[in-house]
VOTIMAR-928068 format. One record per residue (C-alpha): z, y, x. Coordinates in pm, whole numbers, plus 50000, padded with zeros to 5 digits. Each point is the difference from the previous one (the first is absolute). Example, Ala and Ser with C-alpha at 12.3 -4.5 7.8 and 13.67 -1.06 7.14 Angstrom:
<recs>
507804955051230499345034450137
</recs>
This chain:
<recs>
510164712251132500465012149638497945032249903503255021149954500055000950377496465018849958500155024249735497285027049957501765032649923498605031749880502175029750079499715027949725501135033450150499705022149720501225037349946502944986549747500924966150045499324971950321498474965949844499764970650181498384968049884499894967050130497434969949909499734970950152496425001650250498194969949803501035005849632496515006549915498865011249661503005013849818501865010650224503574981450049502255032650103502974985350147501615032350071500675035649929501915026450114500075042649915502385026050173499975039449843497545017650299501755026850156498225007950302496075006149813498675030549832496854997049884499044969450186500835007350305503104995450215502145031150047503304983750124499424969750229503774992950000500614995449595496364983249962501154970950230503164998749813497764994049671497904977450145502814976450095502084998649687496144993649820498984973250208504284981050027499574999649662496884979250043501264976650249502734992549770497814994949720497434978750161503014979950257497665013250293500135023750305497055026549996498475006750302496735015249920498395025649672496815013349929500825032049971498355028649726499285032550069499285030049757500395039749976497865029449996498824997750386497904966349863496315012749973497104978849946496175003450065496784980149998497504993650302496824983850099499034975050302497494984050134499094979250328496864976850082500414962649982500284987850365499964962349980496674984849906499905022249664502994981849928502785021649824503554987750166503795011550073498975021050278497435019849792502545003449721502555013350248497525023250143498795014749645503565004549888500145016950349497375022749931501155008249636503145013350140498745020350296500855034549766502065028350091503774996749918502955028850127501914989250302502894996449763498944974549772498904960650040498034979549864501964976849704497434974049885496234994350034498524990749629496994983949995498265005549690496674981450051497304989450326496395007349923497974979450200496645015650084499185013149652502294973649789503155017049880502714992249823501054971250233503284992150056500054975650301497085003950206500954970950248496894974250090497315020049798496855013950175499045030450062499375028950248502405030149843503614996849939501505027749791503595003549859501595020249703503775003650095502985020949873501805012750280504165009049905501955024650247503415006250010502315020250227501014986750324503155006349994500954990949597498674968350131502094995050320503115009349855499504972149743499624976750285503115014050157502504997849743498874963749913500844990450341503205018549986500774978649715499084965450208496604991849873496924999750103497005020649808496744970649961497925024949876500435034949839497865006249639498865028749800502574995549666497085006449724497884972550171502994978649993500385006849667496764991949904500194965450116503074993349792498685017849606496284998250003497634971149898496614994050248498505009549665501365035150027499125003050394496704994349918499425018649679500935030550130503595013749966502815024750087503874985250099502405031349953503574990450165502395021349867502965001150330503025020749965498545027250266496494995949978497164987249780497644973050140496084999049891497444969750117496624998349830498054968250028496544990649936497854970650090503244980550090500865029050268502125029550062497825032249951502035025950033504185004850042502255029849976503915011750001501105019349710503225021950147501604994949676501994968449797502874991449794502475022550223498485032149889500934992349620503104989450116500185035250145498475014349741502424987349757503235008050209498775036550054498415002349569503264988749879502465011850251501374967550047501004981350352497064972350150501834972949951500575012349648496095008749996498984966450105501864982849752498465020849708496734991650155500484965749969501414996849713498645030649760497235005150189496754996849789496815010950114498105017949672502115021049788498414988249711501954964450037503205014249898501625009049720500935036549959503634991349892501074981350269502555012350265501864994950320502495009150183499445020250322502645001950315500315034250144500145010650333503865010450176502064972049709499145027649701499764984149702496994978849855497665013349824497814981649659496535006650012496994994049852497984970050130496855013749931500615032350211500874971250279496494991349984497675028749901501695022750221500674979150338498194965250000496965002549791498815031750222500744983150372498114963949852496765019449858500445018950392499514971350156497324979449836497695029249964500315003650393498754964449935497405011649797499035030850286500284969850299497544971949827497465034849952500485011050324499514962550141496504992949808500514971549839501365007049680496574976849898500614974450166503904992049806498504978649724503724975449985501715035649928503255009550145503404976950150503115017349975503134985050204503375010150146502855009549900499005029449770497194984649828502804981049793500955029149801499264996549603496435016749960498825006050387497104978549958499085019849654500395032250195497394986550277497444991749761499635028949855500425022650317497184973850186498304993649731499684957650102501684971249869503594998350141502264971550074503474993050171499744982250285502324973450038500324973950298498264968849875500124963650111503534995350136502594972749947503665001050145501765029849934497905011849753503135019649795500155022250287496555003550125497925004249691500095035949975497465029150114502565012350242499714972450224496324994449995499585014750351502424972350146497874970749846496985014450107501075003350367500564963149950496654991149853498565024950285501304980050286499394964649835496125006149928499265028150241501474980550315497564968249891496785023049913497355005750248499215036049924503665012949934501565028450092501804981150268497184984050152498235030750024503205021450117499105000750398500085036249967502725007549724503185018150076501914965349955498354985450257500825028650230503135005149907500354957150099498225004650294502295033250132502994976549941498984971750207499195019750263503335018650026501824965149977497574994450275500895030050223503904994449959500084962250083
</recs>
């Protein structure tokens, strides 16, 4: 049976635009994308579903446009999931070895256990369980503890929460759009597995994914996630911003944005003009560029990287980012965001751009879809990998949400 009958898709459900991407499941190292599809997201604000209806609509016109791309039917995405209601924290386990001081799967399962026996609001569930490293009696910094001796089995793990229902209505509309959700994934740690180098992940260093309604933040040190966060703020508000500065409609707003925007007033001439739509068919308007971007743009950019700056103090680990700081999505394409960054952070600053693909490269190599080839790398290496997020997700909300549905097929038939 050819692999287009098996395509791995990664669903991006994002706050302005619906990405789905298609590889075939044994392309290996690049990636051979095979398909791609985006639909305008109607039905998201911020992240999260607010109109179940319209999101399903978006969903399906994303992913036909996939199937006719790739010449196969979808059936099944790996889903991402963002927006403010994402938090984060860290947490410590530890069991004693049972089997003749022999660490093995059961202690590991029991340690991660332990590490996530922590108080979390009747409202929320638990996302993914991180591990960060075992320490096995006094040896740390291990990072599969299976076969070694010892008597004490500790664990490091990060420990992401999300809202239970953000979560379920994801699952929902995806079925009400005729697929089936394989595995739902935090967006920035997608993300990460699509722009950064194992050089970075281990370094130390800080992936800022700039959405349309939020602003996504994943530090990583010794190889691991340390800390994550949800900015409530992205390329919408200077879309706002603009259409509100300069009295001028969003569409209108969104196309200055793109292409006027800049992000440092000092990269434009003070000469240069352009002409602004008004509001209710009055008359255009010439204006100077430079107002464009001192008065609306440059102000919302420096906003949000020095709540950057605030988040990687309040985290604790603003030592530990040695590899600097990986800006992606859509936003951090505009002329002179990474400039902006460095100075605000005060680290090295890069674009982050989805690496190692082949196939529809044209269409694909571009920050804006690095969360969609990062859900693919996520569910190629992750479903393989002994210590993933999915082999440790007994407890996480996907597995819930799976196991509520099977039993209500269960209780109808």
């Amino acid at each position: 049976m050819s692999n287009r009958d098996h395509l791995i898709v990664g669903l991006d459900i994002g706050t302005t635009k619906i990405c789905a991407v298609a590889a075939e499941p044994d392309s290996g190292d690049p990636l051979n994308i095979v398909g791609f599809g985006t639909a305008t997201s109607e039905g998201i604000r911020k992240g999260v579903v607010v109109n179940i209806e319209k999101t399903v609509r978006s969903i399906q016109k994303a992913v036909r446009e996939c199937e006719l791309m790739s010449g196969s039917p979808i059936k099944s995405v790996l889903a991402g999931i963002a927006g403010h209601h994402i938090m984060g924290r860290n947490s410590h386990g530890m069991v004693t070895v049972h089997n003749n001081r022999t660490v093995t799967d059961d202690d590991v399962r029991r340690v991660i256990e332990a590490a996530q026996a922590v108080n979390i609001p009747s409202d929320r569930e638990v996302l993914h369980i991180l591990p960060q490293d075992f320490i096995v009696d006094d040896q740390d910094g291990v990072q599969n503890p299976l076969g070694m001796s010892g008597i004490r089995l500790e664990v490091n793990v990060h420990i992401v929460t999300c809202s239970a229902t953000s979560a379920h209505n994801i699952v929902k509309c995806c079925n009400l759009a005729n697929l089936d959700v394989t595995d739902i994934v935090l967006e920035p740690m997608a993300s990460s597995q699509a722009v950064l180098s194992q050089d970075e992940r281990e370094l130390g260093v800080v992936l800022v994914d700039i959405g349309g309604g939020t602003t996504d933040m994943a530090i990583f040190s010794g190889g691991s996630i340390v800390h994550t966060s949800v900015l409530a703020v992205g390329g919408n508000h200077l879309t706002n911003d603009i259409a509100i500065g300069l009295s001028t409609p969003l569409a209108e707003a969104e196309r200055l944005k793109h292409e006027h925007g800049v992000a440092m007033s000092k990269l434009v001439e003070s000469e240069e003009t352009i002409q602004v739509p008004s509001v209710g068919g009055r008359k255009s308007r010439t204006m100077d560029k430079l107002r464009l971007i001192s008065d609306v743009i440059e102000p919302r950019f420096r906003e949000i990287f020095e709540m950057v700056s605030r988040e990687i103090d309040k985290s604790n680990f603003r030592h530990v980012i040695a590899s600097g700081v990986v800006i992606t999505g859509g936003s951090s394409l505009m002329p002179g965001a990474d400039e902006l960054a460095a100075d605000i952070l005060q680290f090295p600053v890069r674009v982050g751009f989805p690496e190692n693909i082949t196939g529809l490269n044209e269409l694909i190599y571009t920050p804006m879809h690095a969360t969609g080839v990062g859900l693919l790398r996520y569910g190629l290496t992750n479903g393989s990998s002994r210590y993933s997020p999915l082999f440790l997700g007994e407890h996480t909300i996907f597995n819930r949400i799976s196991r509520k549905m099977r039993e209500l097929v269960q209780d109808i038939f």
